[in-house]
N, C-alpha and C positions, 0 to 999 in steps of 0.2 A: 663449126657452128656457122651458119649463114648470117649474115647480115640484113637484120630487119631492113634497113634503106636503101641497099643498094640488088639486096637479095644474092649477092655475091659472096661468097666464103673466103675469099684473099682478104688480105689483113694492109691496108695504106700505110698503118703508124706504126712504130713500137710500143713497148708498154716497159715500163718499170717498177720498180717496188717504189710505192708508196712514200717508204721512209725518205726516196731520195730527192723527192719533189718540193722545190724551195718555197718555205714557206714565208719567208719576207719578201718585203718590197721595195726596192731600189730604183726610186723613179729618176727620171734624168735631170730632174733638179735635186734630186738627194744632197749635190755638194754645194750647192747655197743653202740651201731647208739647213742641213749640217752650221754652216758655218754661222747663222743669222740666230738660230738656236743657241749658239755656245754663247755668240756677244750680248743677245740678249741676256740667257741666263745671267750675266756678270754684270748686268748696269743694277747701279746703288740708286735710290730715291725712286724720282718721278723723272725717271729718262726716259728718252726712245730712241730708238734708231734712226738714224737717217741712211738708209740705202742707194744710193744713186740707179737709175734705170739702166743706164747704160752697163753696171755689171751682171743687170741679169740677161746677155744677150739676147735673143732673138724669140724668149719663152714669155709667152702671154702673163701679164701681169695675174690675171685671174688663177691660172695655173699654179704660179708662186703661191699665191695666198692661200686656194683647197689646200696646196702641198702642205705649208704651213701649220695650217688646223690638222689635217691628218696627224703631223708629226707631233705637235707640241697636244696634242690631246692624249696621243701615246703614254710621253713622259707626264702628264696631268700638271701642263703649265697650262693658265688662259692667257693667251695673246690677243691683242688688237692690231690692227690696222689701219692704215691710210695711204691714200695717193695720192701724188698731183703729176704735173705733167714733167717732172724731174727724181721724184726719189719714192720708194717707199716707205712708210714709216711704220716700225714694229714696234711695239712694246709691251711689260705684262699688267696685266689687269689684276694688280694684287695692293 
C-alpha cells in the first residue's frame, strides 16, 4: 500500500495490536498528584494542606494544579487551591 504522504510504500513505524497500547496516564508528577491525593483524602473538618514549593522540584506550579484537577476529577473529589510564594494549599471542597 503506498503512502498517501510520502507516496512511498516502506513502512517508518511498527504497528501493534491495539489491545497493547496503554491506555493510562502517568504523568511525571503522578508521584506528588499521588501522594497530595491520599493526604488530602485523610484530613477531618475544614483542613488543608500546606505543601511547601520546594518539594515539588523544578515542575511549574500550574502543572501541579491541571495535574491535580485531572486526577482528583477521576476519583470525583473537588479540590481547591492556592499559592503563595512558599506552599501550595490543597483542600476539599466538601
Amino acid at each position: 500500500m503506498r503512502d498517501r504522504f510520502s507516496g512511498s510504500s516502506e513502512h517508518n513505524f511498527d504497528s501493534i495490536e491495539r489491545s497493547a497500547v496503554p491506555t493510562s496516564r502517568k504523568s511525571k508528577h503522578h508521584q506528588i498528584v499521588e501522594k497530595i491525593l491520599r493526604e488530602v483524602g485523610g484530613l477531618k473538618g475544614k483542613r488543608a494542606l500546606r505543601v511547601p514549593r520546594g518539594v515539588l522540584g523544578d515542575a511549574k506550579i500550574e502543572h501541579i494544579r491541571a495535574a491535580l484537577s485531572r486526577a482528583s476529577a477521576k476519583i470525583e473529589i473537588e479540590l481547591a487551591t492556592s499559592v503563595d510564594e512558599s506552599y501550595l494549599y490543597v483542600w476539599r471542597q466538601d
